[in-house]
C-alpha positions as CSV (number, residue, x, y, z in Angstrom):
1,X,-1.6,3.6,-12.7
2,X,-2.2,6.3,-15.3
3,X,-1.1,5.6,-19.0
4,X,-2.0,6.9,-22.4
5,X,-1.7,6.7,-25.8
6,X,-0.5,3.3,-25.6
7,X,2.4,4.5,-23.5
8,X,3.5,1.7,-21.0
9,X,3.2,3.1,-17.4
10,X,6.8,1.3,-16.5
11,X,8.4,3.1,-18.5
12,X,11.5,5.5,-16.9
13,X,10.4,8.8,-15.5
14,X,7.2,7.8,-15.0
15,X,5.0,7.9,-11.6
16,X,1.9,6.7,-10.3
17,X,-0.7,9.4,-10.7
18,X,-2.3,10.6,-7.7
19,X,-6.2,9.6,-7.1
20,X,-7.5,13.0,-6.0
21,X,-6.9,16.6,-5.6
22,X,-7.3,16.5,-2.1
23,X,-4.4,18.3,-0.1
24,X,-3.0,17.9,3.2
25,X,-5.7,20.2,5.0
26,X,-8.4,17.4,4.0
27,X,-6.7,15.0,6.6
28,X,-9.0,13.9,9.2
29,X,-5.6,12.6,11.6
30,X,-8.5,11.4,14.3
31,X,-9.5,8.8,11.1
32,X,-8.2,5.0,13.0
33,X,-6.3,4.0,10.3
34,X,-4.1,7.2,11.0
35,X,-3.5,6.3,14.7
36,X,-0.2,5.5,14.4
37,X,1.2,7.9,11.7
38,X,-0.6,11.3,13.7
39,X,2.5,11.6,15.5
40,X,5.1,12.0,13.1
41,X,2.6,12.9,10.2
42,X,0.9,15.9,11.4
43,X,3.5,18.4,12.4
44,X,4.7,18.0,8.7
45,X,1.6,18.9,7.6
46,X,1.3,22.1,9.6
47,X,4.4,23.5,8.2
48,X,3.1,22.0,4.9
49,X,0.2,24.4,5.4
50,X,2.7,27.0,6.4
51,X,4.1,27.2,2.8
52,X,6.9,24.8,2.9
53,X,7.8,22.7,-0.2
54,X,6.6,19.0,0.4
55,X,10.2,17.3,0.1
56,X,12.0,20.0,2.4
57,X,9.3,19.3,5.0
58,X,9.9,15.9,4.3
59,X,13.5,15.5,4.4
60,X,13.7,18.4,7.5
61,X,11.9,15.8,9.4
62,X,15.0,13.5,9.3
63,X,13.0,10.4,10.0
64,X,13.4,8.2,6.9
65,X,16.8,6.6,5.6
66,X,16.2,8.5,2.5
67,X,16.3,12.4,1.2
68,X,12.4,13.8,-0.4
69,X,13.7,15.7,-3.5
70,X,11.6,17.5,-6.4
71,X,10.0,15.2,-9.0
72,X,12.2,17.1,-11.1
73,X,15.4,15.7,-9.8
74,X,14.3,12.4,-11.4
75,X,16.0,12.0,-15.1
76,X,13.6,11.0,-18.0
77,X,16.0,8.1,-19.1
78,X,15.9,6.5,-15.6
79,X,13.2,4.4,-13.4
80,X,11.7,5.8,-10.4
81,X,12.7,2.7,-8.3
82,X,16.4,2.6,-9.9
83,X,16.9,6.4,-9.3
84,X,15.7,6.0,-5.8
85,X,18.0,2.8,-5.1
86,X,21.1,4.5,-6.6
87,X,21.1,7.9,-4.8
88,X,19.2,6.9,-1.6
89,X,16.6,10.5,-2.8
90,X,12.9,9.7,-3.5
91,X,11.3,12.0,-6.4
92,X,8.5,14.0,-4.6
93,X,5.6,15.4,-5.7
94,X,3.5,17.9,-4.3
95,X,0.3,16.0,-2.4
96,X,-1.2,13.6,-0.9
97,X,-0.1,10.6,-2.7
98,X,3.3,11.2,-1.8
99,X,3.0,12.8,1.5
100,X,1.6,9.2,2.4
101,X,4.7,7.8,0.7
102,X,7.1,9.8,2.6
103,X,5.5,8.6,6.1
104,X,5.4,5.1,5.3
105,X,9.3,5.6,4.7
106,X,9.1,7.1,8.0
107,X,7.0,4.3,9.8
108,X,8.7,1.3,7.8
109,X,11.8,1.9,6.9
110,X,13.6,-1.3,6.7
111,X,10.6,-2.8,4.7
112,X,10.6,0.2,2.3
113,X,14.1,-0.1,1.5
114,X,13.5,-3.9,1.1
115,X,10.7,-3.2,-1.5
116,X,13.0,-0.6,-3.5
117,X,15.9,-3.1,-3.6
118,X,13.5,-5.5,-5.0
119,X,11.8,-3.4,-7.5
120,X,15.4,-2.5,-8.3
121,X,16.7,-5.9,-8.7
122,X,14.0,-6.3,-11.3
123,X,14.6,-3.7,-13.2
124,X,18.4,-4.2,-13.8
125,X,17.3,-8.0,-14.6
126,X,14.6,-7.7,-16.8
127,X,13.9,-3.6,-17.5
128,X,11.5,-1.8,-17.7
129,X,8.9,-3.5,-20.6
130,X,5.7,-2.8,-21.2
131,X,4.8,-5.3,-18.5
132,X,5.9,-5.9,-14.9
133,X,6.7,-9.4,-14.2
134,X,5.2,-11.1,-11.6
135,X,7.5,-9.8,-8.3
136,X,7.5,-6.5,-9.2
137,X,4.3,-6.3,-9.8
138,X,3.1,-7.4,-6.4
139,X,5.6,-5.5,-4.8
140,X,3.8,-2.9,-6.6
141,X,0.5,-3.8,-5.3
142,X,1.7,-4.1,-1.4
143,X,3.6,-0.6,-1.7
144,X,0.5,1.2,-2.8
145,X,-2.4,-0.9,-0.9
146,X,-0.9,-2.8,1.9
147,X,-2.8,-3.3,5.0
148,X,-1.3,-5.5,7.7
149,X,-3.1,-7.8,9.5
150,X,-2.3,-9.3,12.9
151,X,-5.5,-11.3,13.8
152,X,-6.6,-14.9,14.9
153,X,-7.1,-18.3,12.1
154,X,-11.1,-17.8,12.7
155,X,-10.8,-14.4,11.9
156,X,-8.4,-14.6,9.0
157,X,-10.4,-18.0,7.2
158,X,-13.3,-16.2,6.9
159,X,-11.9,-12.8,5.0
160,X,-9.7,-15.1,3.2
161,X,-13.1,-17.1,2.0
162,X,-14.8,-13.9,2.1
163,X,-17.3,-15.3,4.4
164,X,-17.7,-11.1,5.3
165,X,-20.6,-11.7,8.1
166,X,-18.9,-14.5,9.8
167,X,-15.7,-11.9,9.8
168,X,-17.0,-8.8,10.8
169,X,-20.5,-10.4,12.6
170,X,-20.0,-13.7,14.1
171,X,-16.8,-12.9,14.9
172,X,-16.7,-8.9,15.9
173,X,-15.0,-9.4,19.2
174,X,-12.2,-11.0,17.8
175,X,-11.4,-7.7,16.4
176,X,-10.7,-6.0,19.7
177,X,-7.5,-8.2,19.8
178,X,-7.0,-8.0,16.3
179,X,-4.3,-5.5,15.4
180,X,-4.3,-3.8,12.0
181,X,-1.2,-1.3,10.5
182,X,-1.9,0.8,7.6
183,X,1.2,0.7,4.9
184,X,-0.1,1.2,1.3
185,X,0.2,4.8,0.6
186,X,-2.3,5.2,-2.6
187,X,-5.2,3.5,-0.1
188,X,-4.6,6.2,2.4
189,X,-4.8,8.8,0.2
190,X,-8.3,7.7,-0.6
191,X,-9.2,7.2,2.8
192,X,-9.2,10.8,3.0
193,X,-12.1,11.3,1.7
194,X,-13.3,7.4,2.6
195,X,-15.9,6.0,0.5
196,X,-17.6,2.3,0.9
197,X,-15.7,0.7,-1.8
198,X,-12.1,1.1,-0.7
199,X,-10.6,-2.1,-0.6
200,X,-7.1,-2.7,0.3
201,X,-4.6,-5.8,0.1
202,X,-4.4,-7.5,3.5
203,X,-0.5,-9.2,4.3
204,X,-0.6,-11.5,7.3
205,X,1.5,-10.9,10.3
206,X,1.7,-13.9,12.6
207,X,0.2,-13.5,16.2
208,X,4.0,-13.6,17.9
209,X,5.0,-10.9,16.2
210,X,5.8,-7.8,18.5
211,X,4.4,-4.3,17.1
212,X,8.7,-3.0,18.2
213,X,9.7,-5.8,15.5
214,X,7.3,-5.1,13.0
215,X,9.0,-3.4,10.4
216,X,12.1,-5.5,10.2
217,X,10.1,-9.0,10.7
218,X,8.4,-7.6,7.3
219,X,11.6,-6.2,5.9
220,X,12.4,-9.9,5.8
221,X,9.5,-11.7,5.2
222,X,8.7,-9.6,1.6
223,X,10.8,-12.2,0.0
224,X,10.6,-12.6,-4.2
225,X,9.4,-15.8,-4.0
226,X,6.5,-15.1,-1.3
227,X,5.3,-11.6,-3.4
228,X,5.5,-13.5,-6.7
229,X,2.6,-15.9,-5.1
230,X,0.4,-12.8,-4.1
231,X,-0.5,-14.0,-0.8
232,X,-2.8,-11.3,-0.8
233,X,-7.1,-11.0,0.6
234,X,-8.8,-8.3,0.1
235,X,-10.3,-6.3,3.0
236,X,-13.2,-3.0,2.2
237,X,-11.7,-0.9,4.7
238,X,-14.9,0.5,5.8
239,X,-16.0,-2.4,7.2
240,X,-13.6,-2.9,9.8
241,X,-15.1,-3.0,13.1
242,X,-14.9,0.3,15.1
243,X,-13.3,2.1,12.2
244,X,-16.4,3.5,10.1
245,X,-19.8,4.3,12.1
246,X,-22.6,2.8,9.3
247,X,-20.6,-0.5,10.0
248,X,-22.6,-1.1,13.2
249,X,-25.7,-1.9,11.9
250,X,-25.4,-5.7,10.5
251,X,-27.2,-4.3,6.7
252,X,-24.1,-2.5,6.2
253,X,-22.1,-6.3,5.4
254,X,-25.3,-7.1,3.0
255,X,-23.8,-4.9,0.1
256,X,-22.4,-7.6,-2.5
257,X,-21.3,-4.8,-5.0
258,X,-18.7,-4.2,-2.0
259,X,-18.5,-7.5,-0.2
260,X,-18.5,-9.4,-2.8
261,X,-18.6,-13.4,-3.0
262,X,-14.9,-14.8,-3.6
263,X,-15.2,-15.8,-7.5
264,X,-13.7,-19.5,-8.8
265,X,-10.8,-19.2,-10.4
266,X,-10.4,-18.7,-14.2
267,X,-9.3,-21.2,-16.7
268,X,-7.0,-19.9,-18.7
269,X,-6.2,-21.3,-22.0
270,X,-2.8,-19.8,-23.2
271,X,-1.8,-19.0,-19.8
272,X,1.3,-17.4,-20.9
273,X,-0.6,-14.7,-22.7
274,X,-1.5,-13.4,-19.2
275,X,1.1,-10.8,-18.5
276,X,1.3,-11.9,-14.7
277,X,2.2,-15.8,-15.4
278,X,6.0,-16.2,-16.8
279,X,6.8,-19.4,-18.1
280,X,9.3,-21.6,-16.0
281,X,13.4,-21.3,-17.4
């Protein structure tokens, strides 16, 4: 998130700021992490390319439950996530960052809408301080860096423990069943131009899960309580087997700046001082 001055990034009005200047004619659609937003995603960015105005391309498209209208449509008295709940139109940018966010409205709908009726339902309860609280914060997190994960316990123990060459070594053919769907919108935009140290926030989706009932098994499963205990694991998307060449020779794993050791757990004295604990009622 970009601040300044002191300035709280919650504050109404304000956005995320995208993480490059990278445009739409940088996408590499053949990258695997795109497989299953090529369809539907590279038309638009053809007539992107063509001239069009990002949220006219977007909304033409008619594939999201929501209108793409100009960043300017968004009032500076009033929240992104409020303005987008109360009119059913999402503030668009010219970009990447929200070119990503308009698919994943496209690819998710149901869980979208879930996460803007959350962020939402925060806002009215608590505003919009200088400090998310805990399940909007996370829902945060997920929006923009979400990768789903449909993989067996061997597999998923050993990222979770960040045992990375028992993951991605011992147990490489695992990942040829393992199914993976991109969702966080800021993490693709960097994937355009992928470096090694792109790490996203993996969300488990149980084996019996269909890839037809995806969206709304998540719609429902994104529950307050479940975000607000960040049952999150970090993944460096490079190293996913079969999605980035280097990756197939075993040094590749031995980087610890990049898979790193999971660190013990921090004792924290005044735990309420730590913007991301709030105290019981």
């Amino acid at each position: 998130m970009a601040s300044g001055g002191g300035v709280s990034p919650n504050r109404a009005g304000h956005r995320c700021a995208p993480a490059s200047s990278l445009g739409v004619h940088d996408i590499d659609w053949d990258a695997p992490w795109l497989a299953d937003w090529r369809a539907v995603g590279e038309p638009i960015a053809r007539q992107l390319g063509a001239g069009m105005p990002q949220p006219e391309a977007l909304s033409k498209a008619s594939c999201a439950p929501v209108r793409f209208v100009p960043q300017s449509d968004l009032p500076e008295s009033q929240a992104y996530e409020d303005f987008i709940f109360a009119t059913g139109q999402v503030p668009t940018r010219e970009g990447l960052h929200d070119f990503f966010n308009a698919l994943c409205w496209m690819h998710f709908p149901k869980s979208k809408k879930r996460l803007n009726q959350l962020q939402a339902r925060e806002i009215a309860r608590a505003g919009v301080g200088q400090v998310r609280g805990p399940v909007r914060d996370a829902a945060t997190v997920f929006d923009e860096n979400a990768l789903l994960i449909q993989t067996s316990d061997v597999v998923w123990l050993a990222l979770t423990e960040h045992r990375w060459k028992d993951a991605f070594l011992g147990f490489r053919s695992e990942w040829a069943l393992t199914r993976l769907w991109a969702f966080g919108h800021a993490a693709l935009e960097k994937a355009v131009k992928p470096y090694k140290s792109i790490t996203v926030h993996l969300w488990r989706v149980p084996q019996g899960v269909a890839q037809s009932d995806l969206d709304a098994w998540l719609a429902q499963d994104l529950t307050p309580e479940k975000l607000a205990s960040k049952p999150f694991s970090p993944l460096p998307l490079l190293g996913v087997p079969g999605w980035w060449l280097a990756n197939e020779d075993s040094s590749f794993y031995a980087d610890d700046s990049v898979f790193r050791p999971r660190r013990s757990p921090r004792h924290v004295e005044k735990p309420y001082a730590n913007p991301e604990i709030t105290p019981p009622a």
